[in-house]
C-alpha positions, -999 to 999 in steps of 0.1 A, spaced: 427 560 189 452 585 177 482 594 192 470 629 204 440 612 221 460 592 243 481 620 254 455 640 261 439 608 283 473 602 302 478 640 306 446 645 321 445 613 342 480 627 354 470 658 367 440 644 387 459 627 404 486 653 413 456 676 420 441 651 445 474 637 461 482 678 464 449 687 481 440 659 502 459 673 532 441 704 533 405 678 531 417 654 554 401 653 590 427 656 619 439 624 638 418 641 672 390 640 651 388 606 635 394 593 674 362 612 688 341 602 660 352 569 664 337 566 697 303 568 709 286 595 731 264 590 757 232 610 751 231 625 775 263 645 766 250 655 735 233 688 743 200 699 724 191 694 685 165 722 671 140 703 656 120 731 643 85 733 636 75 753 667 91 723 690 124 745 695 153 727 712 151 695 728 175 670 742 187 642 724 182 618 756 143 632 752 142 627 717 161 588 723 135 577 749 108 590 729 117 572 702 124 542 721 87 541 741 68 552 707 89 533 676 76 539 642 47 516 628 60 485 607 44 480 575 22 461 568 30 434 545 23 438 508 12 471 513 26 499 490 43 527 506 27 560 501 39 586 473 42 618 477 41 648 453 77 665 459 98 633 472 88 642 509 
């Protein structure tokens, strides 16, 4: 490589890095929230999700024991999954 080449690669590289050491503050979650995300939440604490499709709001601890009395059919072995047109 030329000479001008590798300036330009150092240069470059250079100011990446000043412009992500600069802006990471701003990005950066707070300490408070690092803590709380750390820890779990009872479901019961977290309040109602809007699923949508005419089903409105429901509460997560509704949605959890659903899920836990009806869990989602395994495969069956070999099978292929299905495709559908639009990635959906």
């Amino acid at each position: 490589m030329d000479r001008d080449s590798i300036i330009f690669c150092i240069g470059s590289l250079t100011v990446s890095l000043l412009i992500a050491v600069v802006a990471f503050p701003f990005f950066a979650m707070d300490a408070e929230t690092v803590a709380a995300a750390a820890k779990p939440k009872p479901a019961y604490e977290m309040g109602n999700v809007n699923v949508g499709s005419g089903f409105g709001e429901l509460p997560v601890e509704e949605l959890m024991s659903y899920y836990v009395e009806n869990p989602p059919a395994a495969a069956a072995a070999g099978a292929a999954p299905e495709i559908r047109f639009g990635g959906c």
